[in-house]
C-alpha positions in Angstrom: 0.0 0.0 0.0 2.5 2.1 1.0 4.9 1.5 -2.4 1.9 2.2 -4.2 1.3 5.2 -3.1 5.4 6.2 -3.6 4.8 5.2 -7.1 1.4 7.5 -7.2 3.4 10.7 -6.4 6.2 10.1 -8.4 3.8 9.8 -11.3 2.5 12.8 -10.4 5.7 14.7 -9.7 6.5 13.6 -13.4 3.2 15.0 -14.9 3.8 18.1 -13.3 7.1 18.6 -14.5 6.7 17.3 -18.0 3.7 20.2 -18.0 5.5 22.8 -16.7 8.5 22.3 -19.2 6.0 22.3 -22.3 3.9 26.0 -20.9 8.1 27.0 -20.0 9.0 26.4 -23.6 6.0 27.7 -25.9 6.4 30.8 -23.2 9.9 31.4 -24.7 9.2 30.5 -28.1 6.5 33.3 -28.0 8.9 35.8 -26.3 11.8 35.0 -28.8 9.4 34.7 -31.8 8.6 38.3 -31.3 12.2 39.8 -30.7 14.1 39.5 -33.3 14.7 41.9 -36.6 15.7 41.6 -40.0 19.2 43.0 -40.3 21.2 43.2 -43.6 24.7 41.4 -43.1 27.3 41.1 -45.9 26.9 38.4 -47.9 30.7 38.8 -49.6 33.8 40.5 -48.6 32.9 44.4 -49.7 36.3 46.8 -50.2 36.5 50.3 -49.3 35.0 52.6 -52.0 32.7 49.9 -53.1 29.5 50.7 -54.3 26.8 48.2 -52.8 23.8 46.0 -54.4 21.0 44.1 -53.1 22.7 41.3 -53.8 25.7 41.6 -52.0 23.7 41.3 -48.5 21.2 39.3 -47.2 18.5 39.8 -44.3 19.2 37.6 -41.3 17.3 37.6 -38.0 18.9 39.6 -35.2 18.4 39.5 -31.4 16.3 42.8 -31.2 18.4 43.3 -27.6 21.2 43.1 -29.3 21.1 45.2 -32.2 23.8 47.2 -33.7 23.6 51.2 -34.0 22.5 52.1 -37.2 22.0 48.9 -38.6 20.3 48.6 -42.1 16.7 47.2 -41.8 16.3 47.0 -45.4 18.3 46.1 -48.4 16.5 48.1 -50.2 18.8 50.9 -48.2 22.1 49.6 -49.7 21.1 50.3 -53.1 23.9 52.3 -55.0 25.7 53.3 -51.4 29.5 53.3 -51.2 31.5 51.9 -48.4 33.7 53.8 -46.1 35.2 50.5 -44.8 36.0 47.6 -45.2 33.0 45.0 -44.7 33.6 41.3 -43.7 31.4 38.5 -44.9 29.0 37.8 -42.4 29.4 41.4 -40.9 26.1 43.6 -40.4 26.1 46.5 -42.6 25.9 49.6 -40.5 25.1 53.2 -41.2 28.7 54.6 -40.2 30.3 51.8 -42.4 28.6 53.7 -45.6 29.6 56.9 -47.3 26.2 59.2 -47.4 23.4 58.6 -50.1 24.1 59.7 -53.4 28.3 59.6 -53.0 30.2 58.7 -55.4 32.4 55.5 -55.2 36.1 55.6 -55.2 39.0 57.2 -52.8 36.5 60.3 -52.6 34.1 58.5 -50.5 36.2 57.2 -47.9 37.4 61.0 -47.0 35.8 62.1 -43.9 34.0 65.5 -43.4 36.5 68.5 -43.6 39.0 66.6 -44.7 41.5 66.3 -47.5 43.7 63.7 -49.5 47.4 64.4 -50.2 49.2 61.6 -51.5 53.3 62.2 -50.6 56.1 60.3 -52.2 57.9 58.0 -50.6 60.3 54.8 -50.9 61.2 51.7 -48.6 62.7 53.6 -45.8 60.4 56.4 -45.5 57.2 54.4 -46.2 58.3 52.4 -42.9 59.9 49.5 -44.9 55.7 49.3 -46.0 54.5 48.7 -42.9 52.5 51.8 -43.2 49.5 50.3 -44.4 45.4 52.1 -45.1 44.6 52.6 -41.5 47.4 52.8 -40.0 48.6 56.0 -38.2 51.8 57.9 -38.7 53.8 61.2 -37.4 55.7 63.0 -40.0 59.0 64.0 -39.7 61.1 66.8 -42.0 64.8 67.0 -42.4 65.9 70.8 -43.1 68.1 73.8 -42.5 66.9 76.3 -40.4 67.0 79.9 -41.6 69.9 82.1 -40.9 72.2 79.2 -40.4 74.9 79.9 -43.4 75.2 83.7 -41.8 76.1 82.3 -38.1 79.0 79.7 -38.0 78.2 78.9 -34.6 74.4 77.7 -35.4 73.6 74.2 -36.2 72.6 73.9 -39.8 70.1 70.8 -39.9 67.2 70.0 -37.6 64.6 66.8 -38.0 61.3 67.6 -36.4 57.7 66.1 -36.1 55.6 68.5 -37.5 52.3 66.5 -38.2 50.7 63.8 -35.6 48.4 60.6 -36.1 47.6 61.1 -39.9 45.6 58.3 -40.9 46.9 56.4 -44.0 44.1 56.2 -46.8 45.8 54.2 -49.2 49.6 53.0 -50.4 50.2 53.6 -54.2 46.6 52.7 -55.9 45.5 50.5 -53.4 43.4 51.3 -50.3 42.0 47.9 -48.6 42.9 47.7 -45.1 42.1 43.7 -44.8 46.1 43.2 -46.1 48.6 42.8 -43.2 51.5 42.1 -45.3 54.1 44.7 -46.0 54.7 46.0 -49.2 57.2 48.6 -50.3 55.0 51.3 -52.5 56.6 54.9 -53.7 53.6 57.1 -52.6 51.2 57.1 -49.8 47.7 59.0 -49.6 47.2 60.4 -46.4 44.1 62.1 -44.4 45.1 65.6 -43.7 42.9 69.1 -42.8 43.5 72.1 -44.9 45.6 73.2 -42.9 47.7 70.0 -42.2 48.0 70.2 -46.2 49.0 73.2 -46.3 52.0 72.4 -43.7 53.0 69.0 -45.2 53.4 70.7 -48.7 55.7 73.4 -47.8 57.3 70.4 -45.6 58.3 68.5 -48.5 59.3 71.4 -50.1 61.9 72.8 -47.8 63.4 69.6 -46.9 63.1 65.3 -46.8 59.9 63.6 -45.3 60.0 60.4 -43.2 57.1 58.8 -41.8 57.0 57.4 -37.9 54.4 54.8 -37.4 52.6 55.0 -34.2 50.3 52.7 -32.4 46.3 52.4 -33.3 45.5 53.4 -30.1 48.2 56.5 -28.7 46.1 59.8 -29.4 48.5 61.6 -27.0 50.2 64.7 -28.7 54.1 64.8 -28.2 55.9 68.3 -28.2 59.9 68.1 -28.7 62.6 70.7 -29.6 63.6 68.9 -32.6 66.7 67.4 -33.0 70.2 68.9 -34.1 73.9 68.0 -34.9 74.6 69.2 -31.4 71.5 67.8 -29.3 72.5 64.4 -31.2 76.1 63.8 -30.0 75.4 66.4 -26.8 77.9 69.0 -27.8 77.6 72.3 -26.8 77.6 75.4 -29.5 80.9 76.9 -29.0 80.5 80.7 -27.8 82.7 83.4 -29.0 85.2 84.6 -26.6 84.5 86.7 -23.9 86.2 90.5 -24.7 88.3 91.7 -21.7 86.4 94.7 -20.0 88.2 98.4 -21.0 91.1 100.3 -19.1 89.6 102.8 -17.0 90.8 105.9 -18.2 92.6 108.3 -15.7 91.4 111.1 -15.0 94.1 114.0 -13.1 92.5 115.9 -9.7 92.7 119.5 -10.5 94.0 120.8 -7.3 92.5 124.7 -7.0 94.4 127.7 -7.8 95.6 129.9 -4.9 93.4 132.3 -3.8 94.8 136.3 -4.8 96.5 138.1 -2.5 98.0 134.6 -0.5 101.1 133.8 0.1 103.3 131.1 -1.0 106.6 130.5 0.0 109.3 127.9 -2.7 111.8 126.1 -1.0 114.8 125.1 -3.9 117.9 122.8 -2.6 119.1 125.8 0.6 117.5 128.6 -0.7 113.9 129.6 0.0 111.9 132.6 -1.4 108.8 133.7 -1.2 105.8 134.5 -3.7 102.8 136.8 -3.5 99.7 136.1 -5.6 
C-alpha cells in the first residue's frame, strides 16, 4: 500500500514537471518569436569605396536586444551606397560603415568631413619599410636647415622635427584595402590631412626630406619636442665666441684749485727759500 502510493506521487511529480517544461518552452518560443529583426549582413567581402547591391547582403534575423547602432533594416537601403570601410562576410552592414546617399564610389568617398587627401612620395625607408599600411597612423618628420644658419657659424645647420601627428593612411600607391597585413614597399602614400595639415606637409616636402614614424592604433596623446640637431644628437655644446676683456679705465688728473689772490706762497729750492705773493 504504501509503495503504491510512492509510485502514485512520483507519477504525479512527473506530470507536473513534464507540464510545466511544455507551458516554459512555448512561453519562450513566444517571447523569442517576437524579438528578433531583420538586419542586412554582408553576404561577400565588400572593399573600401565599393558601391553596394542588393545582392551583396542578405536579411538575417537579429536579437532585437542586441542590435547594432544604425543597422540597415532593409536592403533596399544599400542600393547604390559606397562603403567607407572595409566589410567582412557575415558582418552587419551599418550606417557609419557607408559613405552618405548619393556619394560617389572611389577614394572620394572614404574622406571624412572636412578633410583632405594628399598623396606624398615616398620609398622603402620612408614608407616604414611598408609597414604603413590604409589605417594605420603615422607622425611625419622633416629633415631641413633652419634659416639664418649659413650667416652664423656657430648655429647648427640641420634639424629633423615632427611637424604633423596621427595622420591616418588612406591608401599605399593605388590600393586602399585595409584587410592586407603584409608589407609592401609602395613609392607614394595617400594620407588624411585638414586644410591646414596640407597646407604644412606641402611646404614640408618642399623645404626639406619627409620620413614617416608609425605609431600605435590606439596612442592619441600629442608629443611636443625641440627637434633634434647636430649638437642635441652627439650632446655638444655650441661653442661661444670669446669673452672680450672689460676696458682700461681711463685716468682722470685731480685738479688741485688755484691759490686764492693776495695769498702767500713760499718755494723752498735745494738751501735757498723765497717767497711769492699772488
Amino acid at each position: 500500500m504504501r509503495n503504491r502510493r510512492s509510485l502514485m506521487m512520483i507519477a504525479l511529480a512527473l506530470i507536473l514537471a513534464s507540464g510545466a517544461v511544455f507551458v516554459a518552452a512555448r512561453w519562450i518560443n513566444a517571447q523569442t518569436s517576437g524579438a528578433t529583426n531583420k538586419v542586412a549582413v554582408a553576404l561577400v567581402d565588400i572593399g573600401l569605396g565599393s558601391r553596394l547591391s542588393m545582392d551583396m547582403v542578405r536579411m538575417v534575423d537579429w536579437p532585437s536586444s542586441a542590435m547594432p547602432p544604425g543597422a540597415i533594416v532593409d536592403a533596399k537601403l544599400v542600393e547604390t551606397r559606397v562603403a567607407r570601410t572595409s566589410i567582412q562576410r557575415g558582418e552587419p552592414v551599418m550606417e557609419s560603415k557607408l559613405a552618405p546617399p548619393g556619394t560617389q564610389g572611389g577614394l572620394s568617398a572614404v574622406v571624412a568631413d572636412g578633410k583632405r587627401a594628399m598623396t606624398v612620395r615616398v620609398n622603402d625607408v620612408v614608407g616604414v619599410a611598408g609597414f604603413a599600411l590604409p589605417g594605420n597612423f603615422v607622425d611625419i618628420l622633416v629633415n631641413t636647415q633652419e634659416e639664418g644658419a649659413k650667416s652664423n657659424p656657430n648655429k647648427d645647420q640641420t634639424i629633423s622635427k615632427i611637424v604633423l601627428e596621427r595622420i591616418l593612411v588612406l591608401a599605399i600607391a593605388q590600393e586602399s584595402s585595409r584587410d592586407e597585413t603584409k608589407p609592401k614597399v609602395v613609392n607614394a602614400v595617400t594620407l588624411e590631412l585638414t586644410p591646414s595639415q596640407a597646407e604644412k606637409l606641402d611646404l614640408a616636402r618642399s623645404v626639406g626630406t619627409l620620413s614617416l614614424v608609425l605609431r600605435n592604433q590606439i596612442d592619441p596623446k600629442p608629443v611636443n619636442t625641440g627637434g633634434a640637431t647636430k649638437f642635441t644628437l652627439f650632446d655638444v655644446k655650441a661653442a661661444l665666441p670669446a669673452a672680450k676683456p672689460p676696458p682700461i679705465p681711463k685716468r682722470i688728473p685731480v685738479r688741485r684749485p688755484p691759490p686764492s689772490p693776495g695769498e702767500r706762497v713760499e718755494v723752498i729750492k735745494g738751501l735757498d727759500r723765497t717767497t711769492q705773493q699772488f
